[in-house]
C-alpha positions as CSV (number, residue, x, y, z in Angstrom):
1,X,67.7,36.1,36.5
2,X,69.1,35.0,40.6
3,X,68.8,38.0,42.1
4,X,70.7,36.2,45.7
5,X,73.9,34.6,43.4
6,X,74.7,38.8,42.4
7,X,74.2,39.4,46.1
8,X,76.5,36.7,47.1
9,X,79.0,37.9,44.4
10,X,78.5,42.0,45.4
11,X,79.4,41.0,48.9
12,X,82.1,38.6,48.2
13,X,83.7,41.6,46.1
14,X,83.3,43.8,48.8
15,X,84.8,41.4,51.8
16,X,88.0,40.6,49.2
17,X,88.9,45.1,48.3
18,X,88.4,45.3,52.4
19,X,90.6,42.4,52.9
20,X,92.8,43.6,51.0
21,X,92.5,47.4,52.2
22,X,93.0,45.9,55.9
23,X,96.0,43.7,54.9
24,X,97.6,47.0,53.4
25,X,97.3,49.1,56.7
26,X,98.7,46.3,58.2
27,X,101.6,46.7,56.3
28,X,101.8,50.3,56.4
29,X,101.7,50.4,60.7
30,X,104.4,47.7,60.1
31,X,106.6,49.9,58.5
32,X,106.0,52.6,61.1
33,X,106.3,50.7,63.6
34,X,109.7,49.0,62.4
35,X,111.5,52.7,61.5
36,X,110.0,53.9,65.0
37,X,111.9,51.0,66.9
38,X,115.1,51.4,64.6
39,X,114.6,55.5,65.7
40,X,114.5,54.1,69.0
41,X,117.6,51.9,69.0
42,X,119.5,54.2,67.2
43,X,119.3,57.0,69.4
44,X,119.4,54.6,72.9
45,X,122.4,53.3,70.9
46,X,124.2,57.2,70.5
47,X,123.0,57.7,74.2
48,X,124.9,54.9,75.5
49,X,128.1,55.5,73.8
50,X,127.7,59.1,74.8
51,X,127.4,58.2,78.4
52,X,130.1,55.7,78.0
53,X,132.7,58.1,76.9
54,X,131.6,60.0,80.0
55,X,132.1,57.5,82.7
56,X,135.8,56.6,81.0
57,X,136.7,60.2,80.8
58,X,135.6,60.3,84.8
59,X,137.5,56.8,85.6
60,X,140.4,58.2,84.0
61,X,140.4,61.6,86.3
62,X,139.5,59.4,89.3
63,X,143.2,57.3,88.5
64,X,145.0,60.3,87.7
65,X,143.7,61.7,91.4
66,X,144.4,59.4,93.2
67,X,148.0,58.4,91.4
68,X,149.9,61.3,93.6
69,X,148.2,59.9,97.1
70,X,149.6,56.1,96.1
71,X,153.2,57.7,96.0
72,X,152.9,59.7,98.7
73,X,151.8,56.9,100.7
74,X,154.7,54.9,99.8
75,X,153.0,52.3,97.1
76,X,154.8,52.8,93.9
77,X,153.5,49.2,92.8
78,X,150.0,50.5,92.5
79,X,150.6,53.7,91.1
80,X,152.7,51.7,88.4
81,X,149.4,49.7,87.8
82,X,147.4,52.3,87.4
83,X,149.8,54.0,84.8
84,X,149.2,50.8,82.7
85,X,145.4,50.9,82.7
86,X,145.5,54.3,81.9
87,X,147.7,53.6,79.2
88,X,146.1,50.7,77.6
89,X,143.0,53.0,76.8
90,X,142.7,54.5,73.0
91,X,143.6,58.3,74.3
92,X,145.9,58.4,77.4
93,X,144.7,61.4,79.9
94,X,147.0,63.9,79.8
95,X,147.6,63.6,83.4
96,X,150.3,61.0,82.5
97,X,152.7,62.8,80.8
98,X,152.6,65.6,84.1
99,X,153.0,62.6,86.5
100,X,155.5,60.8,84.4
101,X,158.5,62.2,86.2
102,X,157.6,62.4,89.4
103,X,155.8,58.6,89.6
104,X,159.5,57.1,87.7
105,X,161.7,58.9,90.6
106,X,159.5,57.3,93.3
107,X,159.8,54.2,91.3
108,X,163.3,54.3,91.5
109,X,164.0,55.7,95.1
110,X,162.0,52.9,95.8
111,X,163.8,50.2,93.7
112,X,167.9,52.0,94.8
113,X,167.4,52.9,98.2
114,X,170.4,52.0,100.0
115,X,170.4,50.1,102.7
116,X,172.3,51.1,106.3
117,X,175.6,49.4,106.5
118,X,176.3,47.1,109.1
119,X,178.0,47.9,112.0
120,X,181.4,47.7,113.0
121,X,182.1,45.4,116.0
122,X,185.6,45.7,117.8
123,X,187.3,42.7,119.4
124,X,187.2,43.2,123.3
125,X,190.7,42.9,123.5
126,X,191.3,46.2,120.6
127,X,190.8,49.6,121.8
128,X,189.1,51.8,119.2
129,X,191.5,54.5,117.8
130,X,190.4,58.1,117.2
131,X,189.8,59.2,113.7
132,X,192.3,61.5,112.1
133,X,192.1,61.1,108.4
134,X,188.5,60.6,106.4
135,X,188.9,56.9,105.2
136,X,189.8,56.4,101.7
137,X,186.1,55.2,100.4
138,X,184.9,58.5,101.2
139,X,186.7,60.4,98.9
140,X,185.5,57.9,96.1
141,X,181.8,58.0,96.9
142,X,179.6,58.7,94.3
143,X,177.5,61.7,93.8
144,X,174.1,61.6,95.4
145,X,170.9,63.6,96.1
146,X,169.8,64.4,99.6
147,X,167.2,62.0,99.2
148,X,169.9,59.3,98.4
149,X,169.9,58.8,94.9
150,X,172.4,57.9,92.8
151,X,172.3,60.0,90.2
152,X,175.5,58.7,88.6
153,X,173.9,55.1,88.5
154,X,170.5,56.7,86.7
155,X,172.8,58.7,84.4
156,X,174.4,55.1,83.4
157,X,171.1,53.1,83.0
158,X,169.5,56.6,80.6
159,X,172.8,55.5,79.0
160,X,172.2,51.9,78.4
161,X,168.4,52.1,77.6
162,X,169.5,55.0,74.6
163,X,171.9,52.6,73.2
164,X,169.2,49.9,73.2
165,X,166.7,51.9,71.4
166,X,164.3,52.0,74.4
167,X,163.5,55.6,74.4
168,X,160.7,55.7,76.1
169,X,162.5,54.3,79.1
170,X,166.0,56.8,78.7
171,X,163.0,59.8,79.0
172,X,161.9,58.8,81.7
173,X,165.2,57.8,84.0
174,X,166.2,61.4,82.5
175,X,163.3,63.2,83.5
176,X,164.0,61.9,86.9
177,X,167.3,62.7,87.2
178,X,166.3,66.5,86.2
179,X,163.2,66.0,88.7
180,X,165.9,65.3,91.6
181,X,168.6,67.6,90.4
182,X,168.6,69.5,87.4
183,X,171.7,70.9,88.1
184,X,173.3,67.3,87.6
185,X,175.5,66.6,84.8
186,X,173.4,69.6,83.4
187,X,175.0,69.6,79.6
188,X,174.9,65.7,78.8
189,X,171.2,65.1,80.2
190,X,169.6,67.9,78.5
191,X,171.9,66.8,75.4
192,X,170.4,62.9,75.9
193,X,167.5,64.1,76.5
194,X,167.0,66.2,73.4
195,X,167.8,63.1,71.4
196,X,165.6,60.8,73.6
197,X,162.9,62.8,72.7
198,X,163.8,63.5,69.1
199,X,164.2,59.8,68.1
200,X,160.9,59.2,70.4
201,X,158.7,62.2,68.1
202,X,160.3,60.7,64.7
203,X,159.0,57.1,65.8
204,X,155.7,58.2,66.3
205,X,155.3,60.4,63.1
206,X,156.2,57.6,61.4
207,X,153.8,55.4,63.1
208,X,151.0,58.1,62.6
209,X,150.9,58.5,66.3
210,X,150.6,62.3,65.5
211,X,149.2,63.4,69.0
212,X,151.9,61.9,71.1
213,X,154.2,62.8,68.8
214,X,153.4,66.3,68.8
215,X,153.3,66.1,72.5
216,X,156.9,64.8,72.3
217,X,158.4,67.4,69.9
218,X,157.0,70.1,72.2
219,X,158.8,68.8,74.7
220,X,161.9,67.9,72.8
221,X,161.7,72.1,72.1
222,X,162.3,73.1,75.7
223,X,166.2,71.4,75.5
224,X,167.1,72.6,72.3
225,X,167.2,72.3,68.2
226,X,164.2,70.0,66.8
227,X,165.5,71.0,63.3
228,X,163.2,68.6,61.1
229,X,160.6,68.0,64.1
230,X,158.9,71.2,63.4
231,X,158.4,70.4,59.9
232,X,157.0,67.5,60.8
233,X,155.1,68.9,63.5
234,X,153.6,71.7,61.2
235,X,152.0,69.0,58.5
236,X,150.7,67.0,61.4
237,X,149.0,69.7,62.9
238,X,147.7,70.5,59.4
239,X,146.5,67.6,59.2
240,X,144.7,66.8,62.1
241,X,143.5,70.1,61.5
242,X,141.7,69.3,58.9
243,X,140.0,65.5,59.8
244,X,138.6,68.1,62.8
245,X,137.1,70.3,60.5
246,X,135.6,68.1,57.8
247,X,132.1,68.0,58.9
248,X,132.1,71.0,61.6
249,X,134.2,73.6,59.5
250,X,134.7,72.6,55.9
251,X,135.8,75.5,54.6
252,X,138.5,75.3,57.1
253,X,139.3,71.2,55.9
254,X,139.8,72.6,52.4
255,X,142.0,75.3,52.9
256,X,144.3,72.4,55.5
257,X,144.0,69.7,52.9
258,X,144.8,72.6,50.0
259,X,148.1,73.0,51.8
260,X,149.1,69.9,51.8
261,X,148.8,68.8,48.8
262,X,149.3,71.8,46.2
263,X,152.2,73.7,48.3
264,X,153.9,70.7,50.1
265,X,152.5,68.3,47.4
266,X,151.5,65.3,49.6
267,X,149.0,63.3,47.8
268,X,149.1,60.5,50.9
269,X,150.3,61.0,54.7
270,X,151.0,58.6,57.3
271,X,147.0,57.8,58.1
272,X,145.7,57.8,54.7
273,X,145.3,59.8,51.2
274,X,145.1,63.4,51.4
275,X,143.3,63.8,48.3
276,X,140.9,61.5,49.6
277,X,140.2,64.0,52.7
278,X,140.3,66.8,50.3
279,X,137.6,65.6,48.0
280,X,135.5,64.7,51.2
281,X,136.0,68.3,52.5
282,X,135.3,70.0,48.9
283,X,131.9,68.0,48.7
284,X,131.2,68.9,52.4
285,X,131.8,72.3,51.4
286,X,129.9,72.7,48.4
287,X,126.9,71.4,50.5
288,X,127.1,73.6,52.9
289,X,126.7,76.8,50.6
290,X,124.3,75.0,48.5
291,X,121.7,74.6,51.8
292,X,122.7,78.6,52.2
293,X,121.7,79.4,48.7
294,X,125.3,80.4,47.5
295,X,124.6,77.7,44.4
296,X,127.5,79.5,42.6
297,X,130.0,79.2,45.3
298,X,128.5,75.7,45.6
299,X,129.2,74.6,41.8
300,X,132.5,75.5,41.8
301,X,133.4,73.4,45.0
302,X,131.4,70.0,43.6
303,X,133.5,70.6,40.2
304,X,136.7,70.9,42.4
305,X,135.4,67.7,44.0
306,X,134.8,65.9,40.7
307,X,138.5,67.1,39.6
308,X,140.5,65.7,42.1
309,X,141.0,61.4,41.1
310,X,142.2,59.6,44.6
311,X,142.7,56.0,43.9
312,X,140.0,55.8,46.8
313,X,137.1,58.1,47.4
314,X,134.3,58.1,49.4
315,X,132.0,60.0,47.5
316,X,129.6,58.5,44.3
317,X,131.5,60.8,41.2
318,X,127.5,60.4,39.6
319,X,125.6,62.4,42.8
320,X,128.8,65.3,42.9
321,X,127.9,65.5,39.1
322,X,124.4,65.4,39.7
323,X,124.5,68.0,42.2
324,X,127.1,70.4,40.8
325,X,124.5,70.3,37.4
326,X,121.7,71.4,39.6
327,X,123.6,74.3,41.4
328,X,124.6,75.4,37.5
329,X,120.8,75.6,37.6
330,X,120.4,77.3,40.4
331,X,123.0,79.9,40.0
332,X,121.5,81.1,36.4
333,X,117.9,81.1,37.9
334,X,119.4,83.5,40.9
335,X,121.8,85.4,37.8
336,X,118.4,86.2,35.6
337,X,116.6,87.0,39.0
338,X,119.4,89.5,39.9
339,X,119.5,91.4,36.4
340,X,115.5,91.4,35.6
341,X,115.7,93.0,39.6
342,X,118.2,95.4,38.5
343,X,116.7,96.6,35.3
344,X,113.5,97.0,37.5
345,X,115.2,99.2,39.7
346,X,116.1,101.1,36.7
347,X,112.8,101.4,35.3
348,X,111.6,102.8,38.2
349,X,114.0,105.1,39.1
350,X,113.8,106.4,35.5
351,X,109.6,107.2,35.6
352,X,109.7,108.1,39.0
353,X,110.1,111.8,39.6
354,X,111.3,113.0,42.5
355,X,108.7,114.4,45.3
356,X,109.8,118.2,45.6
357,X,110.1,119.5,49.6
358,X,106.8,120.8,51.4
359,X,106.3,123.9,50.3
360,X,108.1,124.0,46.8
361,X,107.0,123.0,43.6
362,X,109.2,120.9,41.0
């Protein structure tokens, strides 16, 4: 028997299971390593956007600030410029539609201010005659502000941009007109203006603009009638209602989505399918009461997930089923708990006898 070949193979044994033991840490720190970096970049990744949202949010206070001081100083050309930035981002401020009126009647004092007329020069052989009659143009002038405006000529071009479908422009030669006199042809602008703002709010419903459009029918409120805008407005706000509240408040995104689709029966809207939202908010629910231990409450909202059918969902139909089976579970384990606590209560209120006051017997 070689003693020194089953030493050589003992140690040869033992070099390969630590090799292999080594080669397996390795791995393992790998691993950690990679999901710590991916931690890492993840969060840097949420930081960053974070702080980007911040530093547009400031840019965008900064341009409304200093919007006002560019028309006071006379520069309408950069205010208009900084209107466009500010509305080439996702959300427009809200500064804008404050400043709206105020920046389009610059605009256009600048753009119509008359100029002086020229100056009458007298042959040296004519002698001037004294006035006794106001000459004939002045009795045809057309009405004008103080600040020289002329308000019949902004009337007219509100008139020609409505009958070219350029609503956004008739609001705002209106709102000027009402920002230099509101007294002005008071009837017909408010009238225009109603249906500037009406055909405006419809457009953007349709487009699923529902913010702005809200915005518009609110102010399409304060000259009159909006008839079928507040319908319209009322499912919006439903609706947004709801995309709000599905992860922060589901209960609140059910009851929204509910609404809409069982008492006004829309199965789609304008940004998507209803039932789609509705599903999402049910499951949301349901796992939301099942984390509080309401696993009854919680069944009932996964099976009123699994009911609803959208032709597109974007929950797995296996893990609602899954999980609505396990709060079944649940909720009998709780039910038995409940009733073997009750009849224990019983028990003991039965076989207990009641301690008699100090110094009676009984």
């Amino acid at each position: 028997m070689n003693h020194a070949e089953t030493t050589r193979g003992k140690r040869g044994l033992a070099c390969l299971l630590w090799g292999a033991f080594a080669f397996v840490c390795l791995l393992i720190a790998g691993a950690v390593l990679m999901g710590a970096v991916y931690a890492g970049w993840n969060s840097g990744l949420a930081t960053a956007r974070a702080q980007a949202s911040i530093t547009a949010e400031a840019y965008a206070r900064q341009q409304c600030e200093r919007i006002p001081l560019d028309l006071a100083a006379g520069n309408p050309q950069l205010a208009q410029k900084r209107f466009e930035e500010l509305l080439k981002q996702e959300r427009p401020p809200g500064c804008l539609f404050n400043l709206a009126p105020t920046a389009t009647a610059a605009f256009l004092l600048s753009a119509t201010s008359p100029s002086p007329p020229p100056a009458t020069v007298l042959p040296p052989t004519s002698t001037a005659r004294p006035h006794t009659a106001t000459p004939p143009s002045a009795s045809r002038s057309e009405p004008s502000s103080e600040a020289g405006y002329d308000l019949n000529a902004l009337l007219e071009e509100a008139r020609t941009a409505q009958s070219l479908g350029d609503y956004s422009a008739a609001i705002d030669t209106l709102a000027a007109i009402i920002s230099i006199d509101g007294d002005f042809e008071r009837e017909t602008v408010r009238r225009m203006m109603l249906e500037a703002l009406t055909a405006r709010a419809l457009a953007l419903f349709r487009s699923g603009r529902l913010t702005e459009a809200i915005v518009m029918t609110d102010r399409a409120e304060e000259y009159g009638s909006i008839d079928d805008l507040s319908y319209e407005r009322y499912i919006a706000l439903l609706y947004l209602d709801g995309q709000r509240a599905k992860a922060s408040n589901p209960a609140e995104a059910v009851r929204s989505f509910s609404r809409l689709v069982h008492e006004f029966g829309l199965r789609d809207y304008v940004n998507g399918s209803v039932l789609t939202d509705l599903q999402e908010a049910h499951r949301n629910y349901a796992l939301a009461l099942s984390f509080q231990g309401d696993h009854c409450t919680a069944q009932a909202q996964f099976q009123a997930a699994l009911d609803l059918q959208p032709g597109f969902s974007r929950v797995n139909p296996v893990d609602l089923a899954a999980r609505r089976d396990h709060s079944a579970q649940a909720c009998q384990e709780d039910g038995r708990e409940a009733s073997a606590t009750a009849a224990d209560a019983e028990n003991v209120g039965v076989s207990a006898a009641t301690p008699a006051p100090v110094g009676q017997s009984g």
